[in-house]
N, C-alpha and C positions, 0 to 999 in steps of 0.2 A: 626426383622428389626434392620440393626445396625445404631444408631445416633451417629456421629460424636460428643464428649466431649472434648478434646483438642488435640492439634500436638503443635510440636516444632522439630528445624532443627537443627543438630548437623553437623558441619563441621569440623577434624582434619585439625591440622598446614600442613600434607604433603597433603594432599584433597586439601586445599588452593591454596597450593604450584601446585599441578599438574592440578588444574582446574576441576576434574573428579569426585571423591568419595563423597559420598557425606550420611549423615543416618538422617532416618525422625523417629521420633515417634512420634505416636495418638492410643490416647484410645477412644474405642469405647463402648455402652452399648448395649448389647443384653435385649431383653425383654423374659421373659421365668416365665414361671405361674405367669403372673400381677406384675413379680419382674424387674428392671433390672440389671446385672451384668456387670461389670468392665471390658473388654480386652485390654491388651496392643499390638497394630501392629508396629512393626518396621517394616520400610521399608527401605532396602540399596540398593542404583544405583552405582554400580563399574562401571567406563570406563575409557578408558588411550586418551589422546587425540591425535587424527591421523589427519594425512592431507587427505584432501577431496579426492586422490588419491585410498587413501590402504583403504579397508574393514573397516566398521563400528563394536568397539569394542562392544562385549556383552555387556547385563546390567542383574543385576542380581537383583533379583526381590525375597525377605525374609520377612515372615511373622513369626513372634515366635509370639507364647500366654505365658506371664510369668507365674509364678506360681499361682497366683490368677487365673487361667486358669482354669478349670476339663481339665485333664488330660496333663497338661503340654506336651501338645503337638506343632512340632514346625516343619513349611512347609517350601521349597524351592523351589523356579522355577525359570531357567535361561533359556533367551529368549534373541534371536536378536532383539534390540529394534525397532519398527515402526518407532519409531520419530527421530531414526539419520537418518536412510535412507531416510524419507522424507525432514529432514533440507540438507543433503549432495544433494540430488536431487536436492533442490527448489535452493540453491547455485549455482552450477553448470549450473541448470538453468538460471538464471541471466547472472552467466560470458558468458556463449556461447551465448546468442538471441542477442547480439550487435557487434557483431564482424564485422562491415563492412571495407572497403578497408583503408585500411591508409590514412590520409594526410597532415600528418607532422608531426612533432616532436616539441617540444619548451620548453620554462624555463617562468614559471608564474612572473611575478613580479609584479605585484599589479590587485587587482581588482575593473573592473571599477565601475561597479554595482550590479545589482542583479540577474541579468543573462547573465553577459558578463569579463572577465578577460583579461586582455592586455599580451603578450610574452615578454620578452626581446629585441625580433629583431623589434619589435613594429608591430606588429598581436594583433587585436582583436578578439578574440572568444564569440561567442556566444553560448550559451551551447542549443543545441536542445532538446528538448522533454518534458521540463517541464516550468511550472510558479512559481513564486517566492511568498515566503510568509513571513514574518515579519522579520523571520528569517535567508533567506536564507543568505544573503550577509556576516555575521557574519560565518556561516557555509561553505562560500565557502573563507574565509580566512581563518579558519581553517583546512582547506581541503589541501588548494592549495599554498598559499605563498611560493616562494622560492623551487618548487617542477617542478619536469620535467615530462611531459604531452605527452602522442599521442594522434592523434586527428584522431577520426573514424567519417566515415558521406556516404552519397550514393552521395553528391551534396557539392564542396565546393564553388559555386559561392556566391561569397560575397552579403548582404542584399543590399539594399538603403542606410544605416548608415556605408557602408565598411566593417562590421562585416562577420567572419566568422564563418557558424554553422556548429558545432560537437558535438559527445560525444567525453567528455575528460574522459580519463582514465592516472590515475595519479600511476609513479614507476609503481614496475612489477605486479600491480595489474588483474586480468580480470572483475573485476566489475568497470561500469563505475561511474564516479562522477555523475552523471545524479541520479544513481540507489542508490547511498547512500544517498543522501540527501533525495531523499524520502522513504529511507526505516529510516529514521530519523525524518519523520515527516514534515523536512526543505523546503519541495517543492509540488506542486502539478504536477499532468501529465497534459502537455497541449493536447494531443490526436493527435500531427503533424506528429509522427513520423509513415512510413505510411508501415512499415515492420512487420507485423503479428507478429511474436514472441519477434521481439524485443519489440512494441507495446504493447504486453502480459504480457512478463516483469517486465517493467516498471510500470504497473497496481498493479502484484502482490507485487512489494516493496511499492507503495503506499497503497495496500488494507492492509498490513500486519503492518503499522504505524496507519493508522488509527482503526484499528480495537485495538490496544492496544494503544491507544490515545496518540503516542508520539508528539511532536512538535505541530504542529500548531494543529491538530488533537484533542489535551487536551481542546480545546475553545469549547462549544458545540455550540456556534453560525458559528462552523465554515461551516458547511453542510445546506443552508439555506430549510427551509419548505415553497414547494410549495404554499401551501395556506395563507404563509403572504407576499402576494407580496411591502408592502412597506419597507420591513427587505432587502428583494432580492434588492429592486430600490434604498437604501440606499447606495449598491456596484456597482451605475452605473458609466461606466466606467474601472470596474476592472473586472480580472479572477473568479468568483465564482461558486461553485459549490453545485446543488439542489437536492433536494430529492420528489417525492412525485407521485400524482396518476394522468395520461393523461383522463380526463372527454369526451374530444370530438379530433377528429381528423376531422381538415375542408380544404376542399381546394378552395382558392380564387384567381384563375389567374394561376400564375406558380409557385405558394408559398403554399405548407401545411405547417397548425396551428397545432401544437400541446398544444390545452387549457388545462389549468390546476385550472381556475378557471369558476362560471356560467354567470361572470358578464368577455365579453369578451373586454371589453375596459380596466377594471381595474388589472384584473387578472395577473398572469402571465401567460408569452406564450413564445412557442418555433418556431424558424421561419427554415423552408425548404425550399428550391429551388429546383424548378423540374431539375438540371441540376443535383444537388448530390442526382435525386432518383436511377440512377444506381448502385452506391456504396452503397445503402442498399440493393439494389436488390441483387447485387451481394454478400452481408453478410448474405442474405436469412430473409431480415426482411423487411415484410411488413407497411409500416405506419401504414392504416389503424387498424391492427391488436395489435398497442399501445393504443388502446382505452381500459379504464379499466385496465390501468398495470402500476407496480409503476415502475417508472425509476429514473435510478440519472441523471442529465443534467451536462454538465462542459461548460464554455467557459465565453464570456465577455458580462456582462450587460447593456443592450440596453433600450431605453424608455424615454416616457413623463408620459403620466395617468401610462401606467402600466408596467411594467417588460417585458423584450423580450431575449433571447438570439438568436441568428444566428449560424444554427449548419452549421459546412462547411464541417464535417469529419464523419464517422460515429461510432468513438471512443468516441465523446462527448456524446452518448446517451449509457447507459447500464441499462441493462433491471435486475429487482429487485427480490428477492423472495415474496411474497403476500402478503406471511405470518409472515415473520419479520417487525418491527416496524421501522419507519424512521428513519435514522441514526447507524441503528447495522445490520452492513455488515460487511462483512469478508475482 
């Protein structure tokens, strides 16, 4: 068996300089007749860095044993690495799931809030598909000040407040600002946007912040547990988002319950309208069939005694592995 004894990462000035090369070493102990001995593994990753267009560079993958080794013996294996073609894919993915019709053009000049930016010609924008979180606003001056914007959307009829919603994609970029701020951690998916892959998206820039706990994601209260519904009631009024295991599925009138606790006045609960049962129909998920399954809930917190949220969409409800523990998701 070999157990890991120490690493350290050596970077050269031009490796620096080009982003790419990069040399690890860890020594490892082998156990061999009740003894263990010493092996040194270097490991070197060579790649030249290319635009998401051309062919993903090899990596080249070098194990030497030094001389403390028996038999100074010293392997080679060079392989096309898995994990650029999956980061080039999952990119690529991103820029193309949002590409909806143009509608407009404009020059940011200040922002107004935390989910809305003013133009020059005086347009407000309202950035569709996500919720704001502590952070965002400081991140979307960041982003956006002083920067020229296209504005993509399926609907640009302005809100109630005149606002209009898009995804803004800022310079010649194909990822929208939507999808950076939460692959930042700076933003949550609000679940409106109601395009399948766009929708998918936007998921995985948020799954892929939180699972390495950037931005807001770093707070561990920030994913609340079904079963403290006074932690959940705490954020009534605002976007939050739950984690935990559906106990009973009821249905009273034209509303299934989705309980999540036994005690169903106090508990937290999730509220259904038989009007949005055809949009899970049509996602092939049965209410009933969330009995005993751990989900994450997203949207805005509802209640007196106990916690409620109002799912309107059926992006707000994502169905869990069983067997992972709340809060470590991908």
């Amino acid at each position: 068996m070999l157990l890991p004894q120490s690493c350290r990462m050596r970077e050269s000035a031009a490796s620096a300089r080009e982003g790419a090369n990069a040399r690890s070493a860890c020594t490892f102990s082998t156990k061999r007749n009740g003894a263990y001995k010493p092996h040194l593994v270097m490991l070197s990753l060579h790649a030249t860095a290319v635009k998401l267009s051309s062919p993903p560079a090899p990596f080249e993958l070098r194990f030497e044993r030094n001389a403390i080794s028996p038999g100074n013996v010293t392997r080679s294996f060079t392989f096309i690495a898995a994990a650029a073609l999956l980061i080039a894919s999952h990119r690529c993915a991103l820029a193309a799931a949002c590409q909806f019709e143009s509608q407009g053009e404009g020059h940011v000049a200040a922002v107004v809030d935390t989910r809305s930016v003013r133009l020059d010609d005086g347009r407000e924008i309202r950035l569709t598909g996500i919720e704001p979180t502590a952070t965002t606003k400081q991140a979307l001056t960041a982003l956006l000040i002083g920067r020229d914007v296209i504005l993509r959307g399926a609907n640009d009829t302005p809100d109630r407040y005149g606002r209009q919603g898009a995804l803004l994609f800022a310079g010649e970029t194909d990822t929208s600002v939507q999808a950076m701020l939460l692959a930042q951690g700076d933003a949550i998916v609000s679940a409106e946007i109601a395009d399948k892959d766009c929708a998918a998206a936007l998921m995985t820039a948020e799954a892929e912040a939180r699972r390495q706990k950037k931005g807001s994601w770093a707070d561990p209260s920030a994913i609340k547990n079904a079963e403290s519904p006074d932690d959940i009631l705490a954020g009534i009024g605002h976007f939050v988002v739950v984690e935990g295991k559906v106990l009973s599925v009821r249905q009273a009138g034209a509303t299934t319950y989705l309980n999540f606790g036994r005690n169903w006045t106090r508990g937290f609960a999730v509220t259904i309208s038989r009007r949005i049962m055809p949009a899970f129909e049509s996602a092939g998920i049965a209410l009933k069939s969330l009995e005993n399954r751990r989900v994450r809930i997203r949207g805005w917190v509802e209640g007196t005694a106990g916690p409620r949220i109002d799912v309107l969409r059926v992006g707000q409800v994502e169905l869990l592995d069983a067997n992972l523990p709340t809060g470590v998701r991908p």
